[in-house]
N, C-alpha and C positions, 0 to 999 in steps of 0.2 A: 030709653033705648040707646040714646046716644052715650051716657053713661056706662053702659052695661058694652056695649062694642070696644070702646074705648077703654074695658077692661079686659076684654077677651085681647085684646092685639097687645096689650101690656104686657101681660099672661105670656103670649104665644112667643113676644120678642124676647121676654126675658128668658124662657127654657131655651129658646136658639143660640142664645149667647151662652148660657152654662153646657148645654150640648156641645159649643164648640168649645169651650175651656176644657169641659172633660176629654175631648179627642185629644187636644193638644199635651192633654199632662199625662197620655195615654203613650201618645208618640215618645215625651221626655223618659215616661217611664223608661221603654224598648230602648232608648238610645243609653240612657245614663247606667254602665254597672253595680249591681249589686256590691256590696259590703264584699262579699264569698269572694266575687271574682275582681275585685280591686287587692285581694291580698294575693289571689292566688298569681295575677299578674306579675303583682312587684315581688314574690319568692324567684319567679324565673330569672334565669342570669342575661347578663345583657348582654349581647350580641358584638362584638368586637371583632374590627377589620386588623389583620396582621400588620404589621410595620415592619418594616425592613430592618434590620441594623445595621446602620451607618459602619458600624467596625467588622463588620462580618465580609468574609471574600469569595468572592467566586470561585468552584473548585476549576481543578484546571479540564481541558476535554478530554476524556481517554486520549490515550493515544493511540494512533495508527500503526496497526499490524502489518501495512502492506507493503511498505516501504522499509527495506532496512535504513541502516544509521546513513547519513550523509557522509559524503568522502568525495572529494574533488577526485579527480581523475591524475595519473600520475603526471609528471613532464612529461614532453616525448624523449626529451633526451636519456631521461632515467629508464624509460622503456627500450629506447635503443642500445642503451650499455648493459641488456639479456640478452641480445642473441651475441650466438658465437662469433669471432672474429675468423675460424676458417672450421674447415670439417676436415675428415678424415677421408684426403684422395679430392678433394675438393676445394676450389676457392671463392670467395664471395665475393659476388662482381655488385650485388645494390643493395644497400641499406638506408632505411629509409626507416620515419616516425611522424604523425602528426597528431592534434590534440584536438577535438572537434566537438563543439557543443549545437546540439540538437534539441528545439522544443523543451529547454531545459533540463538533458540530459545531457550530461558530460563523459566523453568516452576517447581514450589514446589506444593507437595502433603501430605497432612495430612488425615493419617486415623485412624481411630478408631471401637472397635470392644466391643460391651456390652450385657452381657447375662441374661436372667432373669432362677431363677429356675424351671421355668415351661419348659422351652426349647426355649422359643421366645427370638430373640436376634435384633439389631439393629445396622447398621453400620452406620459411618457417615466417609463423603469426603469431604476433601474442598482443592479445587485446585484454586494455582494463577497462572493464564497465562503470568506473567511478563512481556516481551516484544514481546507478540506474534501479530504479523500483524491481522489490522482488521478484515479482509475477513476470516481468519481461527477465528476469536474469534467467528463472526455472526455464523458459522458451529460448533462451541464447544456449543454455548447456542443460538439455532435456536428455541427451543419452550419456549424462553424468551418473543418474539416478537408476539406471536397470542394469542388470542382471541379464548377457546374453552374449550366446553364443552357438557360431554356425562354421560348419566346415562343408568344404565340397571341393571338386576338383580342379574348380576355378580360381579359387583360393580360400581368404575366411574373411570371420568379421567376431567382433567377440569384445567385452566389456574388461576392464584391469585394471588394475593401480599400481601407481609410478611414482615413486618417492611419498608413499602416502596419499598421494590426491588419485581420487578415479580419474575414469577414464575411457575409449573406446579407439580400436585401430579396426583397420580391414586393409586387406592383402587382394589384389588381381595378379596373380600369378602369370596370366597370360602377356598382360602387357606390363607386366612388373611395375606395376602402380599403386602406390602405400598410402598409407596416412594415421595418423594417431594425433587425437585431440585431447587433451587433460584440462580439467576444471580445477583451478589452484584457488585456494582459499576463497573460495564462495563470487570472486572477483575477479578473478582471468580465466582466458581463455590459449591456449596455446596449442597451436596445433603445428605439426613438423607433417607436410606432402611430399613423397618422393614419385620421379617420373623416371621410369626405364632401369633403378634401382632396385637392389634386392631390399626386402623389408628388413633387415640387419641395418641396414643404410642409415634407413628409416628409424630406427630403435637409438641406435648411436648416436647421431644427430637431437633426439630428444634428451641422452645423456650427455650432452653436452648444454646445456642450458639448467641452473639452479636453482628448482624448481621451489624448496624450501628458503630460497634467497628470497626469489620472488615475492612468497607469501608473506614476507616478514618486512617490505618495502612500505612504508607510507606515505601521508601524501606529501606531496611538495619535498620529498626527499632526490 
């Protein structure tokens, strides 16, 4: 009996033991690939991370539409050497120009101030916008761009061009008080206001300033 036990447990350990080898080569099988799919592996291409080239350059960033080109703003003095030195029946009692940079916007202002002995007098302005962003110049001379005109008994107002450059005047009849403003080359502004004159005044006084000079003025000249 002791013989015969001690062959049953012989028996029973040894199929335990091949049991567990057979699991084991069972798992190696499932883990280790086929012949099939070891080739079909290495046919696939290998996966590669780009590299930069060293000699390759950055392009540049669009450029900005919103801004025209840069241009300092004139002297003042070169701005002061457009208005007229006298009018017609009038004399010019203040002239003046300063150069003024704001939040990185640079802008010159020429004024002028002429009186006639009756009491009518007449100003005249001309401002360069130097390097002011497009979108603020369209808002500086926004009734350079339309088309319009109005009459009535009071007097008028009404849009025109003056050596070329648009433009906009209006007339008060009653208290004979004018103006006309022209936008010269995308970059001035000049406006000629007359008080207690007839708009003839007014007209003359813009014909005396060279409007086509102006536009053709650069910077630091």
């Amino acid at each position: 009996m002791t013989r015969t036990k001690k062959t049953g447990t012989l028996l029973v350990t040894c199929t335990l033991v091949l049991l567990l080898c057979g699991c084991g080569n069972d798992e190696d099988r499932q883990q280790a690939p086929s012949p099939e799919q070891s080739a079909a592996r290495s046919a696939q291409p290998p996966v590669s991370t780009p590299v930069a080239d060293e000699g390759a350059t950055t392009p540049p960033a669009p450029e900005d539409r919103t801004t025209v080109e840069q241009a300092d703003a004139l002297a003042a003095e070169t701005l002061k050497g457009m208005l007229p030195a006298s009018l017609a029946g009038m004399e010019r009692t203040d002239a003046s120009a300063e150069r003024n940079p704001s939040m990185g916007v640079e802008m010159t202002t020429s004024h002028a101030r002429y009186e006639a002995a009756d009491g009518g007098s007449i100003r005249i302005t001309i401002t360069d916008a130097g390097n002011m962003p497009r979108p603020m110049r369209a808002g500086l001379a926004a009734w350079a761009v339309v088309e319009y005109s109005r009459q009535t008994d009071a007097g008028h107002e009404k849009s025109g061009t003056y050596s070329g450059f648009k433009g906009m005047e209006e007339y008060d009849t009653k208290n004979r008080r004018g103006a006309i403003r022209v936008f010269v080359a995308d970059r001035f502004v000049v406006a000629v206001e007359g008080d207690g004159v007839a708009m003839d005044s007014v007209q003359e006084a813009l014909g005396k300033i060279d409007l086509k000079k102006l536009a053709g003025l650069t910077s630091g000249s």
